[in-house]
N, C-alpha and C positions, 0 to 999 in steps of 0.2 A: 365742304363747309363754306360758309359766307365769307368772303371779304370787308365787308360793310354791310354796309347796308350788312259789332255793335249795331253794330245796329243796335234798333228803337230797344233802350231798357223797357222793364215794365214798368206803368205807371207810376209804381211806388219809389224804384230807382228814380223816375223825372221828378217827382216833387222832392224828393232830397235836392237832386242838384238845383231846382229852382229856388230852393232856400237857401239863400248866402246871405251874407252879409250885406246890408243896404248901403245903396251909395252914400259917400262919406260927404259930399259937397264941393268939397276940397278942390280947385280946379288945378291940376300940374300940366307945362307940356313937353310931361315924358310918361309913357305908359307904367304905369304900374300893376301891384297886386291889391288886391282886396277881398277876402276870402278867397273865395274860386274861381272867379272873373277878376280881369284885365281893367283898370279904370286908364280912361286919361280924359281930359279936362271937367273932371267932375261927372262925365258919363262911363255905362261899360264899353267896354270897347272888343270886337272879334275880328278878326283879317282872315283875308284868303291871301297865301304868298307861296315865294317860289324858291327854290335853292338853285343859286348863280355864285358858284366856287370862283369864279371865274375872272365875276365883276372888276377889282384893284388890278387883274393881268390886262386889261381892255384903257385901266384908267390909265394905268403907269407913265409917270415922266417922259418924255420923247417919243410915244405910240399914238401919233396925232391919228391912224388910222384906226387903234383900238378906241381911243376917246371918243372921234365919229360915231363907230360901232357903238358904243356904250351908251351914246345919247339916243340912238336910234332903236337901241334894245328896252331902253328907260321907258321911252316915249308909248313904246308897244305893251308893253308893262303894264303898264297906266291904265290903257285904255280897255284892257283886258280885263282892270277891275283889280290888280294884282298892286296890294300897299306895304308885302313886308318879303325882305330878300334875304336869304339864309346866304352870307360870306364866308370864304378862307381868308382871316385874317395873320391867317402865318403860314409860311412852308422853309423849309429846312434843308441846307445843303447837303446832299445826305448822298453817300454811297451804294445804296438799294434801288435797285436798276429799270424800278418804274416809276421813283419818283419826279415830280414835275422840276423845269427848270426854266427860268430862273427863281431865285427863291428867298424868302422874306429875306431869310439872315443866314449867316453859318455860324462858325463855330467861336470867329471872334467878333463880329459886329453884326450893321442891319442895314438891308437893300434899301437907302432911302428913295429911291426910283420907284419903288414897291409901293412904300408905305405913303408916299405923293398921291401915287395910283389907286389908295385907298381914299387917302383926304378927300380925290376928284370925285369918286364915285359915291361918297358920301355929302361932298357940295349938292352932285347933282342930284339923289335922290332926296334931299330936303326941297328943293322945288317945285320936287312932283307929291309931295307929300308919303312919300316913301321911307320905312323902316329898315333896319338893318338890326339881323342877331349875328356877331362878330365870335367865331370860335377860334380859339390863339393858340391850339398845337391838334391834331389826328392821332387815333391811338393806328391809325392803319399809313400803311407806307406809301401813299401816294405824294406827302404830301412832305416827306422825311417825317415828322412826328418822334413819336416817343422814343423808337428802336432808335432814331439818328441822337439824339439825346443820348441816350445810351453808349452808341458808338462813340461820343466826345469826349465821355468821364467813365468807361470802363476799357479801356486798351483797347481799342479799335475793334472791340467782338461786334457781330451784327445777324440777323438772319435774314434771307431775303423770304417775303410773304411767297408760296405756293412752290418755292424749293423741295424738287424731289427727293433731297437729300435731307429736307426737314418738313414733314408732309405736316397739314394738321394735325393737331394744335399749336406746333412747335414755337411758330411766329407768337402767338398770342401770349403762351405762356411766358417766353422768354421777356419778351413786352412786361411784364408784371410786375419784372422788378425794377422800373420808372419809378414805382411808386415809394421805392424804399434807399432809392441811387440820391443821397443828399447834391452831390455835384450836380448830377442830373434838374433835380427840381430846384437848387438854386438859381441855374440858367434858365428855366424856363421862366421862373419867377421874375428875374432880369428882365425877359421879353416882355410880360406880361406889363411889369411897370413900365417898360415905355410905354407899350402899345396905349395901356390903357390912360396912363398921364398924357399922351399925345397932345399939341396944339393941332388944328387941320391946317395945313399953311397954304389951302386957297380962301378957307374962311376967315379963320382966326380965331375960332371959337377952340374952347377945348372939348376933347372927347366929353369930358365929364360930363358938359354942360351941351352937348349935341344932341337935340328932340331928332335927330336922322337915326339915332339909336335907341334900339328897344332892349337889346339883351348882348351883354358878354356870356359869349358860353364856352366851358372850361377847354373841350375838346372836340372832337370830330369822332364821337361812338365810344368816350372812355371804357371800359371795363376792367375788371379785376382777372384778365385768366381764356383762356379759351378750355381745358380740362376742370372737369369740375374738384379735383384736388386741392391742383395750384389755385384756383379762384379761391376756395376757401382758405388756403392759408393767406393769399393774398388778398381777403380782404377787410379786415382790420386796416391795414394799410392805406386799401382804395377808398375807406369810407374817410379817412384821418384827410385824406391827399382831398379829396371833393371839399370838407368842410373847413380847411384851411385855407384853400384857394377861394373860395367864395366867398371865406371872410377877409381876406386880405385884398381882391379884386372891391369889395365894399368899404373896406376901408381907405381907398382908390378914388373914387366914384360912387360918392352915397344916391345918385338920382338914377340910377340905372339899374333892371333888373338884371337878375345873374341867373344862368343856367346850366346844366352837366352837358348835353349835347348825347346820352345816351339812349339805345337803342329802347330802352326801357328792359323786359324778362327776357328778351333776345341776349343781350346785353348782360346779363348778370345770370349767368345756367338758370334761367326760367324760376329765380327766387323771390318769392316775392317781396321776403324781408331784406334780401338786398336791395329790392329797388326804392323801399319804405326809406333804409336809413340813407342812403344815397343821398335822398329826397327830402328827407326829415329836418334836417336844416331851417333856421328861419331867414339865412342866407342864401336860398335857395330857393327862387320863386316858382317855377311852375314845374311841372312834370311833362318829359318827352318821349315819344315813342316811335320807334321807326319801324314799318311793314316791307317786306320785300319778299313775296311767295315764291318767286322764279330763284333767286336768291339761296331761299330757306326750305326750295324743294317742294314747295306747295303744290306749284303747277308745273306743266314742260310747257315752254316756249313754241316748242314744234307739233304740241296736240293740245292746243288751249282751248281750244271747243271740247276733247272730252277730261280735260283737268279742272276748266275755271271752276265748276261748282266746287270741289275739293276746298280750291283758293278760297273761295269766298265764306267757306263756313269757318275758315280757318282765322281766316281776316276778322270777320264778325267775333270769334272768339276773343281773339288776341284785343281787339278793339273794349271788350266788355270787361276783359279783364282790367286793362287799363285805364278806365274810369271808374270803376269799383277800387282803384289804387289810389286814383285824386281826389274822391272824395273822402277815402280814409286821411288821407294825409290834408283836406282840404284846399286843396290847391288846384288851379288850370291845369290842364291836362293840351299839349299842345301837338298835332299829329307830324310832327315837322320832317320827314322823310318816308315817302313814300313810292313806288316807281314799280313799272310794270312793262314788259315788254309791247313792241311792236309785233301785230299778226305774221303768223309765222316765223316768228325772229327775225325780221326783217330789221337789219341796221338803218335803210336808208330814208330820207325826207324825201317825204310823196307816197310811204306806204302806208296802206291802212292804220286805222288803231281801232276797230272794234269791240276789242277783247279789255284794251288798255281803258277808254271809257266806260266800261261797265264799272272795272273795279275803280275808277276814279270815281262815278257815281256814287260807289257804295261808302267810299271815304267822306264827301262831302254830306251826301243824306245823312251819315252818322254824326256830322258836327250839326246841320241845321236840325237836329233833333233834338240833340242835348248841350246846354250850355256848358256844361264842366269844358266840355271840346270846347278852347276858347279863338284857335286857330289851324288852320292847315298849311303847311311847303308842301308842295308835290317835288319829287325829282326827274326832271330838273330842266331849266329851261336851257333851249340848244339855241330857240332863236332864229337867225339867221344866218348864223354858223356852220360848218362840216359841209357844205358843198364842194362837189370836187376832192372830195376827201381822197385817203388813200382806199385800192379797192380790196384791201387785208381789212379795213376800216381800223388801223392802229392810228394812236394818237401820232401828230405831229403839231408842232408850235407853232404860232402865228395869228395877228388877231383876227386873221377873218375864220382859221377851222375851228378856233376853239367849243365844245359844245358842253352841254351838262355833265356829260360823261367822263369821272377824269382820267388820268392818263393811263392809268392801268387797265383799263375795260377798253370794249370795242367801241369805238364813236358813233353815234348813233343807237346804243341802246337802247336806253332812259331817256335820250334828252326827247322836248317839248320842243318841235319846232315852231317860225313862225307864221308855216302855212299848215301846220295839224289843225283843222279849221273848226272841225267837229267837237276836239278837244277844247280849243279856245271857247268855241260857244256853252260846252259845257262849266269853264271857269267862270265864265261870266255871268253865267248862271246862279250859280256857286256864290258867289261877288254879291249879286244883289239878296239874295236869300240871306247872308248871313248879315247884309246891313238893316235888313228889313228885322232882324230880330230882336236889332238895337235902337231901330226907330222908335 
């Protein structure tokens, strides 16, 4: 089972989405909503961007080597065309034995070495004209997340993700009851109001009022359950937990949009009505979906020449359904997780991606086709990271290996290096196509 992680409607589908609501005039400079597109300063606005979990571990206080890196990742960024970056805005000291370290907070305070390493990385992406969507806990254990929560305020119980001794669904379900542990969500809520009341203490500006930020989003793949049992008793719960947090993160920061961070029907046993009431919120600005075929058993890594077709009809599906979901609920629909192996599973920078740019083609043709698509992340930028790596390709710390991929996956998966050249040219591709539609 997963860890994590449309094509052209028919004509009749594009003129729905091409009817929204008109611009309001209004100029803000912080992206908002507006029917189903994105406004910011009085126009619509679309992005091509990138998921960099990573970015605050590169900024952090005394990592003058990751800061280097981080400007010189920014910089490449940039020029790729690439103006919005999906962050780990939190990680958790946590007992479960892949996740990352060091880490936001633990059990009784918070890494302000961390959280500096945020401020940095969001100084410097306000220079480049650079976005940030800040997700402040992981329903998955990379990152400690909800199970470590759990672990703080229920006797020390815990499961480790992909334990033989608790095969799927066990993690997920057990995960489910986050949503009903009050000690649980009162600490998270703790975090949440710092993070989200923060001052930046290179800028001075506060969160609230930072145009470097586009979106708080709740978590890293919420859901309610991995069995479809538990999810349905759980989710009463999970919808009560989305729409209290996103009204209270707004009552925080009224200029900011707000988003769940989930997989989309991936994410909720393939419901559509969970994803509706999820969604349905008017606290809840846009709609998210994450693709992962390799993942979700679409294709094999090691025969992607006779799988991809499979992937891609599947892709296309999952894609149509998902806009057929935003325009019911009226809302941007945003493609923010996305990632596909290297030819023939190849972990390493410098191999092919053939097979990876097809299906990245097929993600971005689907946004420059229809506007509900008001954005894409692909996962996830490696950079100029993981050389030299280990040759298991298991994660290890430090800021020059850090790469897309986090620490529980092989390094080199997913990540987007900064010589996949092919890939680049296709982003920027990508970059001008979707500015050109808002020309």
């Amino acid at each position: 089972m997963p860890n994590r992680r449309l094509f052209m409607l028919g004509s009749a589908s594009l003129l729905t989405a091409a009817c929204v609501t008109g611009v309001s005039g209004k100029k803000s400079p912080y992206v908002r909503r507006e029917g189903n597109r994105f406004i910011l300063d009085g126009r619509p606005h679309r992005y091509v961007g990138a998921n960099m979990w990573y970015a605050a571990y590169l900024g952090a206080e005394g990592v003058s080597a990751g800061r280097e890196r981080l400007v010189r990742e920014l910089d490449h960024l940039a020029d790729t065309g690439i103006s919005n970056l999906r962050i780990l805005a939190s990680s958790e000291k946590s007992p479960l034995k892949n996740s990352v370290s060091p880490s936001f907070r633990d059990s009784t305070g918070f890494n302000e070495s961390l959280l500096v390493g945020l401020d940095f990385t969001l100084a410097e992406m306000a220079k480049r004209d650079l976005r940030a969507v800040l997700y402040l806990t992981n329903f998955w254990e990379w990152s400690g997340g909800m199970m470590t929560y759990l672990y703080w305020h229920n006797g020390g119980q815990y499961i480790d993700m992909n334990d033989p001794a608790h095969p799927w669904p066990a993690f997920a379900d057990f995960n489910a009851s986050f949503y009903t542990n009050e000690a649980a969500l009162a600490d998270y809520r703790r975090y949440v109001r710092a993070v989200v009341g923060r001052t930046n203490t290179v800028t001075g500006i506060p969160y609230a009022e930072d145009r470097a930020i586009m979106s708080w989003q709740l978590a890293n793949e919420p859901r309610p359950g991995g069995s479809e049992d538990v999810a349905r008793r759980a989710m009463p719960a999970f919808h009560s937990w989305v729409n209290d947090t996103a009204s209270y993160i707004k009552s925080l920061d009224a200029n900011h949009m707000v988003s769940t961070g989930s997989e989309g029907l991936q994410g909720c046993i393939n419901d559509p009505d969970c994803v509706l009431t999820a969604h349905g919120s008017d606290d809840i600005d846009y709609l998210t979906a994450h693709i992962w075929p390799e993942n979700w058993s679409w294709v094999d890594a090691k025969n992607l020449s006779g799988t991809f077709e499979n992937g891609r009809e599947r892709t296309r599906d999952y894609l149509d359904k998902h806009v057929a979901l935003a325009q019911k609920l009226g809302k941007p629909l945003v493609i923010e997780e996305f990632g596909f192996p290297r030819d023939a599973g190849s972990y390493d920078a410098g191999s092919t991606t053939k097979w990876r740019d097809r299906f990245y083609r097929q993600i971005f043709d689907a946004a420059e086709a229809n506007p509900v698509i008001a954005g894409t992340n692909f996962w996830a930028w490696g950079g100029e990271g993981g050389r030299g790596q280990r040759p298991d390709h298991r994660y290890s710390p430090g800021p020059s290996r850090l790469v897309g991929d986090p620490p529980h996956e092989p390094q080199g998966w997913y990540s987007v290096f900064d010589d996949d050249r092919s890939t680049l040219d296709l982003i920027r591709s990508h970059s001008a196509a979707m500015n050109a539609k808002i020309a």
